[in-house]
PAMARVO-382593 format. One record per residue (C-alpha): x, y, z; residue in one letter; residue number from 1. Coordinates in nm, 4 decimals. Each point is the difference from the previous one (the first is absolute). Example, Ala and Ser with C-alpha at 12.3 -4.5 7.8 and 13.67 -1.06 7.14 Angstrom:
// residues 2
((1.2300; -0.4500; 0.7800); A; 1)
((0.1370; 0.3440; -0.0660); S; 2)
END
This chain:
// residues 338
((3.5743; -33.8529; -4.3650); X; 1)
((0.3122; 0.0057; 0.2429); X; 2)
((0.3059; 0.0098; -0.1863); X; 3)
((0.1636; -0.2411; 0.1529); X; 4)
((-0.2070; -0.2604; -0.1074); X; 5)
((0.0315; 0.0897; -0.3520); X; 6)
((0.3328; 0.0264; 0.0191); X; 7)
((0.0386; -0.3760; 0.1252); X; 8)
((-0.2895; -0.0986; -0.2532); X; 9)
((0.2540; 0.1444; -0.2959); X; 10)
((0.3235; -0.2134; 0.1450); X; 11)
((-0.2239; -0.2839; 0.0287); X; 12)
((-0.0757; 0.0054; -0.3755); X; 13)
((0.2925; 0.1582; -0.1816); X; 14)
((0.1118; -0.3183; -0.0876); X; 15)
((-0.3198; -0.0755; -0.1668); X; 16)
((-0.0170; 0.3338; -0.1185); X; 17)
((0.4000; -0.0876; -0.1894); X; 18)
((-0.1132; -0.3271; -0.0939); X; 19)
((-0.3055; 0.1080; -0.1872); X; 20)
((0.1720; 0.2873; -0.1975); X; 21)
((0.2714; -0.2013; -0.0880); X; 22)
((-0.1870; -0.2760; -0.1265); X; 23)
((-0.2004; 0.2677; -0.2069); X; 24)
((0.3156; 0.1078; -0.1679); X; 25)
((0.1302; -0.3481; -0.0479); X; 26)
((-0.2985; -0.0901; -0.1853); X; 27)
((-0.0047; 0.2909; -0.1976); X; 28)
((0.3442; -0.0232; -0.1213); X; 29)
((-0.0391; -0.4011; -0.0878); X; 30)
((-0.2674; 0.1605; -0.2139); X; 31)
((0.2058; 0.2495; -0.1782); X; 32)
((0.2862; -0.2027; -0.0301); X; 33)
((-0.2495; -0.2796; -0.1614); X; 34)
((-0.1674; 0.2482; -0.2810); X; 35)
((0.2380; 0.1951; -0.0474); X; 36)
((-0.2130; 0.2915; -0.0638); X; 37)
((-0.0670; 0.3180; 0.1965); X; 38)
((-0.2191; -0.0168; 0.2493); X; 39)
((-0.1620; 0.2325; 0.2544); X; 40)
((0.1198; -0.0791; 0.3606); X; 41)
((-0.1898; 0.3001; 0.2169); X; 42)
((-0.3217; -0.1483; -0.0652); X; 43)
((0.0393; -0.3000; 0.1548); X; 44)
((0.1861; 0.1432; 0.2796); X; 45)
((-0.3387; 0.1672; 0.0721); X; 46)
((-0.2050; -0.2525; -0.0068); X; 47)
((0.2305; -0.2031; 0.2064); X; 48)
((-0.0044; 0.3048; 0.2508); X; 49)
((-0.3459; -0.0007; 0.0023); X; 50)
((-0.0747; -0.3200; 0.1344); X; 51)
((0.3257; 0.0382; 0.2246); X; 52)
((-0.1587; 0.2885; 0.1592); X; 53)
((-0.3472; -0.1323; 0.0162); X; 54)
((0.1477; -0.3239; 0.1757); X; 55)
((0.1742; 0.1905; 0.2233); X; 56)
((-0.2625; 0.2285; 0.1318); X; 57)
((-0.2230; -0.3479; 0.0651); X; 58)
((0.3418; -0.1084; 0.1702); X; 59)
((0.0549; 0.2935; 0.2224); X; 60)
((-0.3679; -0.0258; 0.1143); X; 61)
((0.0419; -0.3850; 0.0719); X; 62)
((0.3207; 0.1307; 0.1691); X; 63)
((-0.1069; 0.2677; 0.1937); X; 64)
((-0.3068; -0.2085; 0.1632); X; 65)
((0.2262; -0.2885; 0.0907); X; 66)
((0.2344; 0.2661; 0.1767); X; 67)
((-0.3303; 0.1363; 0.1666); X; 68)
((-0.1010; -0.3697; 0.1284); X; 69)
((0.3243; -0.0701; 0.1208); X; 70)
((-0.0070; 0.3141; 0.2283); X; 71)
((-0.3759; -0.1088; 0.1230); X; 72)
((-0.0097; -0.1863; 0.3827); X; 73)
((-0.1998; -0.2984; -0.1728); X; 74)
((0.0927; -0.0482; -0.3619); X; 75)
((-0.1716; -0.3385; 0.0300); X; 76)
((-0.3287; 0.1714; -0.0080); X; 77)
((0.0324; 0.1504; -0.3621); X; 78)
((-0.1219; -0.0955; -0.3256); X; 79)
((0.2908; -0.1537; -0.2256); X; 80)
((-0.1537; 0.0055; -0.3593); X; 81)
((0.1932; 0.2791; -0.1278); X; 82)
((0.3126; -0.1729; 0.1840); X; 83)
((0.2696; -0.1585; -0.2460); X; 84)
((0.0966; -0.3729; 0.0928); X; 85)
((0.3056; 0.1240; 0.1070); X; 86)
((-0.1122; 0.2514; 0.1889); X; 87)
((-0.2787; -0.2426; 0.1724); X; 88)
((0.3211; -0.2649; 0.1001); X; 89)
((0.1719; 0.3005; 0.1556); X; 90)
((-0.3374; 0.0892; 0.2159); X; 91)
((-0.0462; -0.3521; 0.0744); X; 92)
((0.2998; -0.0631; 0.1615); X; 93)
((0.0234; 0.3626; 0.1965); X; 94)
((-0.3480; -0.1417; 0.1362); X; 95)
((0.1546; -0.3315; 0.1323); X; 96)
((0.2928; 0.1715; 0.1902); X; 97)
((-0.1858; 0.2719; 0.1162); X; 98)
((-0.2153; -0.3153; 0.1160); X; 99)
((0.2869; -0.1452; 0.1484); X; 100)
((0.1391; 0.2486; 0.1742); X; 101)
((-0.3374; 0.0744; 0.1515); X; 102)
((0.0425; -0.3638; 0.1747); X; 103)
((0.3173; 0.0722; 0.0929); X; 104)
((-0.0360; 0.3387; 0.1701); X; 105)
((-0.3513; -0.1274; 0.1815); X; 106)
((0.2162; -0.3202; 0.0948); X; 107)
((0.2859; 0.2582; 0.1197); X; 108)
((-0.2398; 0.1996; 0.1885); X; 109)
((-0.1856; -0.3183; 0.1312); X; 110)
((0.3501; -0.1009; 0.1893); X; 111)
((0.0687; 0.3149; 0.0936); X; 112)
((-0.3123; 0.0678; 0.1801); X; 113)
((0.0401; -0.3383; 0.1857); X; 114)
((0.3495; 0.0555; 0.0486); X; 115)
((-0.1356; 0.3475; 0.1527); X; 116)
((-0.2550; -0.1965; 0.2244); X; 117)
((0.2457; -0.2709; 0.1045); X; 118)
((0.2939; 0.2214; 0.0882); X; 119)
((-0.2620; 0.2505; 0.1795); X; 120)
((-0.1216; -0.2517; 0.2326); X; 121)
((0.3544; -0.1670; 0.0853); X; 122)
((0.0670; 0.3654; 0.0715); X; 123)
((-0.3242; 0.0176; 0.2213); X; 124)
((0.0818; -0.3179; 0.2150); X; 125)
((0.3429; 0.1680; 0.0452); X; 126)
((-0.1115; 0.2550; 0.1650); X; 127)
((-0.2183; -0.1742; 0.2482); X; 128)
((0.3332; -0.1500; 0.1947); X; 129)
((0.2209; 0.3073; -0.0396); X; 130)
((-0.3248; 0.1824; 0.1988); X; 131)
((0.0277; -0.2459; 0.2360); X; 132)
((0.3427; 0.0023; 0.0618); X; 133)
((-0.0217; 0.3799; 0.0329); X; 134)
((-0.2829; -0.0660; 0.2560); X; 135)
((0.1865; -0.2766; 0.1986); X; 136)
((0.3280; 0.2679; 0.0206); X; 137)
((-0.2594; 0.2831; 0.1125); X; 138)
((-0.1520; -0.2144; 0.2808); X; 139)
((0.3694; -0.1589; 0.1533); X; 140)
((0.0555; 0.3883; 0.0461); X; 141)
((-0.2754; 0.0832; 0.1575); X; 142)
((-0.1101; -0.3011; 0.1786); X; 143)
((0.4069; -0.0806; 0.0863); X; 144)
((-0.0963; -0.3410; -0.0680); X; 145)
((0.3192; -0.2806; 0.2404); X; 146)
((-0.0116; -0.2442; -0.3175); X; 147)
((0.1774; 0.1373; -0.2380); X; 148)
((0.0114; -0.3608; -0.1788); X; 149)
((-0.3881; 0.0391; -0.0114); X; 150)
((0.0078; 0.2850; -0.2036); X; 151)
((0.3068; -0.0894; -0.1829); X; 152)
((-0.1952; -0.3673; -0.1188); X; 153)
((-0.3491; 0.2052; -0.1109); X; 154)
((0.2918; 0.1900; -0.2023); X; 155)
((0.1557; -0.2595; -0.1354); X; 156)
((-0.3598; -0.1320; -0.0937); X; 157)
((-0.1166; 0.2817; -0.2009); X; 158)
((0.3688; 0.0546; -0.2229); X; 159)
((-0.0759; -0.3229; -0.0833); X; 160)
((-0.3309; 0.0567; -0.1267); X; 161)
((0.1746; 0.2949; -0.2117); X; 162)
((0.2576; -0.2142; -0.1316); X; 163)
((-0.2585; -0.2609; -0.1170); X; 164)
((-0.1908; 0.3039; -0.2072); X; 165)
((0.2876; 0.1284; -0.1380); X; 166)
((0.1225; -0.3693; -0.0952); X; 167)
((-0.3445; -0.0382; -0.1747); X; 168)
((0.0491; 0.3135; -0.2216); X; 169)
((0.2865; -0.0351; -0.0749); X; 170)
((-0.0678; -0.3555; -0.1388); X; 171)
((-0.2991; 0.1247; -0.1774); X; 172)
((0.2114; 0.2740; -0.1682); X; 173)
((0.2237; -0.2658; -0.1007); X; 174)
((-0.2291; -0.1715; -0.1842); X; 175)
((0.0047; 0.2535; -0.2936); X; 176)
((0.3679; -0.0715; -0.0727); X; 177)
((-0.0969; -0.4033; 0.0396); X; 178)
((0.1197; -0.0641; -0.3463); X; 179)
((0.3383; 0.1629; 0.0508); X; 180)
((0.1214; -0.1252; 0.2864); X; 181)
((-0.0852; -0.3901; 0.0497); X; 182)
((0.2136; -0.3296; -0.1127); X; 183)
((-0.1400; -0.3035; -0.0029); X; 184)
((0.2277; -0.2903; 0.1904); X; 185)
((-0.0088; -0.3152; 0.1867); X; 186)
((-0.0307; 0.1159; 0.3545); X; 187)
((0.0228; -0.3015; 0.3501); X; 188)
((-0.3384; 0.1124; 0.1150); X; 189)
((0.0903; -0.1298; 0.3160); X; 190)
((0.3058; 0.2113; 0.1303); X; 191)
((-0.1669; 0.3547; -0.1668); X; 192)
((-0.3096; -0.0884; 0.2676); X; 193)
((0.2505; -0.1020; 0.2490); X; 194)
((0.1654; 0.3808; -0.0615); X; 195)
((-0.3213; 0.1506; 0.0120); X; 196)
((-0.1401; -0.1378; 0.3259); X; 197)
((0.3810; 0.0348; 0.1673); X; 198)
((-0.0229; 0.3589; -0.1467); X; 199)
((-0.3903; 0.0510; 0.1555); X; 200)
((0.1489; -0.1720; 0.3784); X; 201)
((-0.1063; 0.3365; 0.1517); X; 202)
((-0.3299; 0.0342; -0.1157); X; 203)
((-0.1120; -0.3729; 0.0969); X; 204)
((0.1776; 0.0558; 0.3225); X; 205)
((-0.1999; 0.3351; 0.0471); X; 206)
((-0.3158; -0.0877; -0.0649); X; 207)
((0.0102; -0.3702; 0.1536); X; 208)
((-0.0259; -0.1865; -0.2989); X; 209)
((0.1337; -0.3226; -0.0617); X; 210)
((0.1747; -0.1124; -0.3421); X; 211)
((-0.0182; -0.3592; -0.1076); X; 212)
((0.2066; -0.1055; -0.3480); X; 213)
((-0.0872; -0.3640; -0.1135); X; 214)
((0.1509; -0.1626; -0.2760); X; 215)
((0.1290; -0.3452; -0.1305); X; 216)
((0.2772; 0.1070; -0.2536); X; 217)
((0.2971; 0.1781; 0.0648); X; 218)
((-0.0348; 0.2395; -0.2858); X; 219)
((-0.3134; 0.0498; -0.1566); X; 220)
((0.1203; 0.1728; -0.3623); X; 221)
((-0.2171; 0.2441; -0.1790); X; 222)
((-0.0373; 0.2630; -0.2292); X; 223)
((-0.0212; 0.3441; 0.0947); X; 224)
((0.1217; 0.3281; 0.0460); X; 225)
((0.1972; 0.0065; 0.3325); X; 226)
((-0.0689; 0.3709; 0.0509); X; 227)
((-0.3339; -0.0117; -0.0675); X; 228)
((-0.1049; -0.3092; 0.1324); X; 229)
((0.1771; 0.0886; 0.3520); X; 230)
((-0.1988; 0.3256; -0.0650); X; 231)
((-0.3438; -0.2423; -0.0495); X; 232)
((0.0588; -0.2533; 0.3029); X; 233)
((0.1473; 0.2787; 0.2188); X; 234)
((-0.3883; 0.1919; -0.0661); X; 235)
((-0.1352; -0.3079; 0.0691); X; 236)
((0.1382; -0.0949; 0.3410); X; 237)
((-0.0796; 0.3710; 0.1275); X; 238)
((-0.3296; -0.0636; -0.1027); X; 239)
((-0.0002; -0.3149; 0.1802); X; 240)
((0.1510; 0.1320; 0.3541); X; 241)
((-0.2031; 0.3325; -0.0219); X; 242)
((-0.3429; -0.2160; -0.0173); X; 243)
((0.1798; -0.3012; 0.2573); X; 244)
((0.1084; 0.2366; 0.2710); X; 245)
((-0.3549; 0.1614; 0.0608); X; 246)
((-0.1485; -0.2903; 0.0951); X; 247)
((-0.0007; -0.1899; 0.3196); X; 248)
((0.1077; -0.3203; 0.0409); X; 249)
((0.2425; -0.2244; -0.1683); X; 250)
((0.2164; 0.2431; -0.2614); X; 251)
((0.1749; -0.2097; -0.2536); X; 252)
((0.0997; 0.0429; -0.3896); X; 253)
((0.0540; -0.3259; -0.1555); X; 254)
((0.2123; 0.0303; -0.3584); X; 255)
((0.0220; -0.3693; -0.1612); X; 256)
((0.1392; -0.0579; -0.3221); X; 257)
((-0.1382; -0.3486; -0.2237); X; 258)
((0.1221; -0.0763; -0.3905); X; 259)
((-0.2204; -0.1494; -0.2164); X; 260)
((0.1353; -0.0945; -0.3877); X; 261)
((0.0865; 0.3408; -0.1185); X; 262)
((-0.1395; 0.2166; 0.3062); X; 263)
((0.0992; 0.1191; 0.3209); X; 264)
((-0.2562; 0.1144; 0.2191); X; 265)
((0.0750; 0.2229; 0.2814); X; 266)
((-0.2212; 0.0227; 0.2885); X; 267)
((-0.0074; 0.2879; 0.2397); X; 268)
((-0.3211; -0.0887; 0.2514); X; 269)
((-0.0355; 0.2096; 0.3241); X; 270)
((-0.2366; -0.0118; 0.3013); X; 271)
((-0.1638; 0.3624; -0.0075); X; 272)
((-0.3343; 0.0902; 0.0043); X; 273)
((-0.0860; -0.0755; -0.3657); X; 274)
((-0.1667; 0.1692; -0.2459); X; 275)
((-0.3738; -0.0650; -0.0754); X; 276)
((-0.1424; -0.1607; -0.2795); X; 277)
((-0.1415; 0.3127; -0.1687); X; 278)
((0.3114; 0.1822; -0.0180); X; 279)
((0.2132; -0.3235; -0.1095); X; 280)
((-0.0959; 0.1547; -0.3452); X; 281)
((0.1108; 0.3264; -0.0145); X; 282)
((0.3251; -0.0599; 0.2094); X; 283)
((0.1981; 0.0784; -0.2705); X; 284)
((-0.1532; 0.3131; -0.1145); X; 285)
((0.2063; 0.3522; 0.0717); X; 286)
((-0.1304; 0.1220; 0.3230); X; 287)
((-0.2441; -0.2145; 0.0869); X; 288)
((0.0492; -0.1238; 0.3682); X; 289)
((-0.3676; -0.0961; 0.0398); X; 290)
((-0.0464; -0.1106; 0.4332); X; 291)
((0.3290; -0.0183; 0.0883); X; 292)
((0.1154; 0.3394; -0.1075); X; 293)
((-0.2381; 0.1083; 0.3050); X; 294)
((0.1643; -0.2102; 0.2232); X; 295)
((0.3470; 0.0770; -0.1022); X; 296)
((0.1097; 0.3911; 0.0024); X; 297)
((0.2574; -0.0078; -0.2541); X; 298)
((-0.1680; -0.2701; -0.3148); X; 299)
((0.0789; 0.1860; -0.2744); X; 300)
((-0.1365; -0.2664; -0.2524); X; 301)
((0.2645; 0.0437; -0.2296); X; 302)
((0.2096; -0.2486; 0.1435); X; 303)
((-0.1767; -0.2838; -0.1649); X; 304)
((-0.0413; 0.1557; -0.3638); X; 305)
((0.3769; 0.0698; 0.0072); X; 306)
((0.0372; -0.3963; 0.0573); X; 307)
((-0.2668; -0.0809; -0.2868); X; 308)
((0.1963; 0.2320; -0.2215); X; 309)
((0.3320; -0.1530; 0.0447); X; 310)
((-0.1398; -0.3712; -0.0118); X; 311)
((-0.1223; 0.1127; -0.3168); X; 312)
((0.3225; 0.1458; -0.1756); X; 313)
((0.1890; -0.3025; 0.1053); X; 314)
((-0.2429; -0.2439; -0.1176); X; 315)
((-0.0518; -0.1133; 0.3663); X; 316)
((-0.3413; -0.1468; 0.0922); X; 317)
((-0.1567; 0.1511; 0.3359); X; 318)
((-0.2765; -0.1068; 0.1841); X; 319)
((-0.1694; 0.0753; 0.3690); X; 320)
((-0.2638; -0.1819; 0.1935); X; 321)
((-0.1237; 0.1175; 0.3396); X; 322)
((-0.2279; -0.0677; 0.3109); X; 323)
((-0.0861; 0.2629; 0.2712); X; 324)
((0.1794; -0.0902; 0.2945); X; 325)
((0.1845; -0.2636; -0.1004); X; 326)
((0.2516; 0.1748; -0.2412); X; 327)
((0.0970; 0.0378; -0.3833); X; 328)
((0.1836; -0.2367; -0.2366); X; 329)
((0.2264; 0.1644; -0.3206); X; 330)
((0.1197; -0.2823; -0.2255); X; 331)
((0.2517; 0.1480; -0.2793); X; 332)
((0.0864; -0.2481; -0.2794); X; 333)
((0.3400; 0.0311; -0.1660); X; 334)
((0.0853; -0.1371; -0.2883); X; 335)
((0.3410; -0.2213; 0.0558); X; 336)
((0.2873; -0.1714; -0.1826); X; 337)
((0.1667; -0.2915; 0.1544); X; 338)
END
């Protein structure tokens, strides 16, 4: 038997062990006092010893085994008959947080393997522009291209690309520390989308997209958090221009705003190529980019899930209809206080 365990086994039941004895003697003497005769006190000393010891051997058994299970991988999986009630509590609730934590650290590794897969393909489209850029520097060399402006706009094209992927990673890194950093307020929906699309001039200007904000109030109240909703509508509009600008024809992003009772509904509806009807489903899914990812070099998919996500935290409702070629509608509904 390893001494350390009867060691602990002889702590755990000296008090018993004092509380027995004592009570031995206390008796006795209440009986000697009473009669008033002599009496012999060794004998029943023994014969309380003997039980004592026989009691504790059956104890140190019961002990030892219940140290042996709680050493075992899968104490679930013994027999508890010779288990005392207190002893079966103790196993029962080592099973439920060993249970527990088993969710936990499969739910842990669940996010970080998609964290893993999300970060590795931002990290993948990244490297697709800074090639190209590399490329377009090797070729002005060697070709000693006159329009420098040509290969300065390709440039200029492809750091954007990078600074949408790192904008999307970043976001979806943020989203761990959601619960830490957000405030819920009463935001004018109207001049945040205002910033936003003054903030995004470039980009519509770049890729010959037109803007369109339509309203009938001058401040349309709701509540949100500005950071993160900026973060939302700001996904949502590069989504929108990406998708517009590859298409020919007419290029325009229409954002209108309508209040209903307790609702605002925000409508961001552009004039790209669509998405088709079988992939309307699975729009929001991490990674999934379904057609248009093969029609547009740097879809990530992710861009969408990180919207879902945030819709979700902040209790806004978001929804997305689409036809190919004709373009895709997002309707976010915001709760609102007047």
């Amino acid at each position: 038997m390893n001494k350390v365990i009867l060691i602990a086994f002889i702590k755990d039941h000296l008090s018993f062990t004092i509380a027995l004895y004592s009570s031995a003697a206390l008796i006795l003497l209440f009986v000697w006092l009473q009669t008033d005769q002599q009496m012999e006190f060794i004998y029943p000393f023994l014969l309380v010893t003997f039980i004592y010891i026989i009691f504790m051997i059956f104890r140190l058994v019961q002990y030892v085994r219940f140290r042996k299970i709680l050493e075992l991988e899968s104490p679930r999986d013994t027999e508890e008959n010779h288990l005392s009630e207190e002893q079966k509590v103790v196993l029962a609730m080592l099973n439920q947080f060993k249970s527990q934590s088993l969710r936990t650290i499969n739910n842990l590794e669940a996010q970080n393997k998609s964290k893993h897969k999300v970060i590795s393909q931002i990290v993948h489209n990244i490297k697709t522009p800074t090639a190209v850029i590399d490329l377009l520097v090797q070729n002005s060399k060697v070709d000693k291209m006159d329009s420098a402006l040509e290969v300065i706009d390709k440039i200029h094209k492809e750091n954007r690309s990078i600074n949408e992927n790192l904008d999307q990673v970043l976001s979806y890194l943020r989203l761990d520390y959601f619960h830490h950093d957000f405030s819920i307020e009463e935001i004018n929906l109207n001049e945040q989308l205002r910033e936003i699309i003054n903030q995004k001039k470039e980009q519509f200007i770049f890729n010959h997209v037109f803007p369109r904000f339509v309203t009938t109030e001058q401040a349309n109240l709701v509540l949100t958090d500005k950071k993160w909703n900026r973060m939302l509508l700001d996904q949502l509009l590069s989504n929108a221009i990406k998708y517009t600008s590859i298409k020919e024809g007419e290029k325009t992003i229409t954002l209108s705003i309508i209040q209903e009772n307790n609702r605002v509904y925000l409508t961001i509806e552009d004039t790209g190529i669509g998405i088709s009807e079988y992939d309307l489903k699975r729009v929001f899914e991490p990674f999934f980019t379904g057609d248009n990812g093969r029609k547009v070099r740097n879809a990530t998919g992710i861009g969408l899930f990180i919207c879902q996500n945030i819709a979700d935290r902040l209790n806004h409702q978001i929804t997305l209809s689409s036809k190919v070629g004709e373009g895709t509608k997002v309707i976010v509904s915001y709760l609102t206080k007047l």
